[in-house]
N, C-alpha and C positions, 0 to 999 in steps of 0.2 A: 507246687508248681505255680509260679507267677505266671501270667496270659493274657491279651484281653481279649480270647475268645475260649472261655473258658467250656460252653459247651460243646468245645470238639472233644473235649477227655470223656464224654458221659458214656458214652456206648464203649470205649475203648477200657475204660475202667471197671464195667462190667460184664465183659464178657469173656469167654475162653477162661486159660489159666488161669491170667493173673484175674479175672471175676472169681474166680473160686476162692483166689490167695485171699482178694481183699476183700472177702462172706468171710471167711475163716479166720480172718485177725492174722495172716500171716503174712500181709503187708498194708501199711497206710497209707493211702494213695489221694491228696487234697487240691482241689487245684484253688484259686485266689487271683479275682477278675483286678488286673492292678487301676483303674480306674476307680474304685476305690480310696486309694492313696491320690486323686487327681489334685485334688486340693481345689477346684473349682468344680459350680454347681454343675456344668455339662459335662464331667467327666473328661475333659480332655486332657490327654498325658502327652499328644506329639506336637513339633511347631516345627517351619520350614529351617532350613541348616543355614549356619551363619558362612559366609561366602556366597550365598545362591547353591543352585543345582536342581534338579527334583526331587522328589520325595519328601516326605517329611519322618523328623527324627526324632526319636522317642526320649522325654526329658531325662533328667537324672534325678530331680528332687523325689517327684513320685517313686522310681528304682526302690532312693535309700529308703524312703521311708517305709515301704513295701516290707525290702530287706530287714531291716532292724527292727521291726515291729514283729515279724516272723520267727526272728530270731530269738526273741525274745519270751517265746511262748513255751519253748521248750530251755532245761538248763543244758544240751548239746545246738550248738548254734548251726550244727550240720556243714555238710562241703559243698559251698555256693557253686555253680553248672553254669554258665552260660551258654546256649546252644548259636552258633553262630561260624559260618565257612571260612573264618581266619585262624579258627580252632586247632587242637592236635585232633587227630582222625580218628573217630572210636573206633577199636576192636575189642577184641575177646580177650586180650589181654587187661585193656582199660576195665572194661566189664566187671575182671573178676576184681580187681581194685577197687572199687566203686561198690561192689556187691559188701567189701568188708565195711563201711561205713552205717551206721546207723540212721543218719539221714542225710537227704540229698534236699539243696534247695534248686531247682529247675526255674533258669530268666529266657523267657520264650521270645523273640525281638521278634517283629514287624516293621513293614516298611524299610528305611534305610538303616535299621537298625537303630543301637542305643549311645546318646551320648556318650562320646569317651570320659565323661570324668564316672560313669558307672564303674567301670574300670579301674580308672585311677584308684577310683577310693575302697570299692568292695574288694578288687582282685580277684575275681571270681575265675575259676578253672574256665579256660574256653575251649569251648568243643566242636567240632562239627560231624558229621553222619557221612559226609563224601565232597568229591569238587561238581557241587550245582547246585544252582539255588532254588531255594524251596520260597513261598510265599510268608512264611514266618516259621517261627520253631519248633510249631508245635508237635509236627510229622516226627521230625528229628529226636523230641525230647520223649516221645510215646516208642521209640526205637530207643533210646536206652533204656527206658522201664520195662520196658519188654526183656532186655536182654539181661540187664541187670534181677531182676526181680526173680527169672527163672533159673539163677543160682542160687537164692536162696534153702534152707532146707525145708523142707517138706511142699514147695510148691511146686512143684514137677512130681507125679505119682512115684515115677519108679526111678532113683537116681542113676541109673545107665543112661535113662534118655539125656540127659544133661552131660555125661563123660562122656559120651559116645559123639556129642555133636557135632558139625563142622566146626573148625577149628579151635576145639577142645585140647589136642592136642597137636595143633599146629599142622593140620593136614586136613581136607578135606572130605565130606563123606561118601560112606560105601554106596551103591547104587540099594534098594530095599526093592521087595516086588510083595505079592498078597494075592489073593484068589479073586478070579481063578486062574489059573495054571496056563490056559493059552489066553490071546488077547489078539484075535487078528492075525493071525498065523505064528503070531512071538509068543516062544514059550519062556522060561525062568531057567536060568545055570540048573545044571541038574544035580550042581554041591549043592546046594540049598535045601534038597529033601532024600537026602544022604546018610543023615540024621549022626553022622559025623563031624563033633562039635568043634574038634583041632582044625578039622582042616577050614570047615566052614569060617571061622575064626580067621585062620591064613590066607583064604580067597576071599573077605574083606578088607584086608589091610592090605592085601597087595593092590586091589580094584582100588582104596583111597587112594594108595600112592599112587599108584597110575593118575588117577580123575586130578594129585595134585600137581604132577610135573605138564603134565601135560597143558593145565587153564589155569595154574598159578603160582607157576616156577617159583615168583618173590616169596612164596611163603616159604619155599624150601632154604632160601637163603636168610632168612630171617631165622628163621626154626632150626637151622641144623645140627647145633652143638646142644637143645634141648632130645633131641629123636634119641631114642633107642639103635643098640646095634644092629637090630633086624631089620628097621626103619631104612637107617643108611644103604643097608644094602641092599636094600630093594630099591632105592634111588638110584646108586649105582648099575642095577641091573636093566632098568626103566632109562634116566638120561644120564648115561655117565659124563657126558660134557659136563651136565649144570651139577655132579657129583664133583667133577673136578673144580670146578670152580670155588665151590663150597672148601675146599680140600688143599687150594695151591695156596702159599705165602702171603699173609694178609688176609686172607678169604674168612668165613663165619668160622671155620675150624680153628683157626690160631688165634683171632682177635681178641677171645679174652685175656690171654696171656701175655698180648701186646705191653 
């Protein structure tokens, strides 16, 4: 990861999961202060933007040089990352794409961001985390290592936790509870120690699809020619509006065959 604030990743990369992944060699995780590549003695990489405005913009020479010095250390040059809110939107889809790649190179911007001719000349995948702005990239680029990193195999303990997660498979998740048993007068569903594994199984997925029509219908219409037929009909049983919609002429059900 390019940065120039390169000790925001120190605690982030040693702790939790991915601190285990990267003790265990099951991911390499480098960050690289781009002042470095400044090419002058006080490290400065940014200068005011040609037109006026505020802010100042982060050069291009130092980028390439950055860039292709990086790239050069390993014989896969990796899939350059821009992290920046003009980006496509990461999700769990982008995620698992990104997880099959062998390396990732992460360009963290500050201030008003980076020359466009970074762009022009690197092409680098542009990404952003959501619509708002962060203070630079760094938040955002430690949110796709997070997300990315824990599809890997063997760094999540127990592979359910990874299938099982909110939009894993395009639906969001089941509500979980733990001991003890009440909490302030609220107790726990009482399928839950039923010890009945079908059903318990079927009063999860129903609760996902509920928790997803209800706070985020759009996934259902993005998702619904992937769901299952049990999926469906529980959407159906839950909102059959946004079942129909999914379901009339043009909708997510026909447009592949458009």
């Amino acid at each position: 990861m390019l940065t120039l604030f390169p000790d925001l990743i120190g605690v982030f990369r040693s702790t939790g999961v991915l601190g285990r992944a990267v003790e265990r060699g099951l991911v390499e995780l480098e960050t690289h202060d781009l002042r470095r590549w400044a090419g002058n003695r006080w490290g400065q990489v940014d200068d005011e933007p040609y037109g006026g405005g505020a802010g100042m913009v982060i050069q291009a020479p130092p980028v390439l040089r950055a860039v292709r010095e990086l790239r050069d250390l390993s014989e896969d040059p990796g899939r350059l990352v821009m992290l920046t809110p003009r980006g496509r939107v990461f999700d769990q889809e982008l995620a698992r794409e990104l997880a099959t790649e062998d390396r990732l190179v992460l360009l963290c911007g500050r201030y008003e961001g980076f020359d466009e001719r970074v762009n022009e000349i690197l092409q680098p995948q542009e990404l952003s985390i959501g619509d708002y702005i962060l203070g630079g990239g760094e938040v955002a680029a430690m949110a796709v290592m997070e997300a990315v990193a824990r599809l890997l195999p063997g760094v999540v303990g127990d592979p359910r936790s990874v299938s099982e997660d909110s939009f894993a498979e395009g639906l969001l998740d089941y509500p979980a509870y733990t001991r003890p048993a009440e909490v302030e007068g609220h107790g726990i569903p009482e399928i839950l120690v039923s010890g009945h594994h079908e059903r318990i199984r079927r009063w999860r997925l129903e609760e996902s699809v509920r928790i997803t029509v209800e706070r985020r219908p759009g996934l259902v219409l993005c998702n619904w020619n992937r769901y299952p037929a049990e999926v469906r009909a529980l959407i159906r049983r839950f909102a059959p509006a946004l079942a129909a919609r999914c379901e009339e002429p043009g909708g997510p059900a026909t447009s592949e065959t458009r």
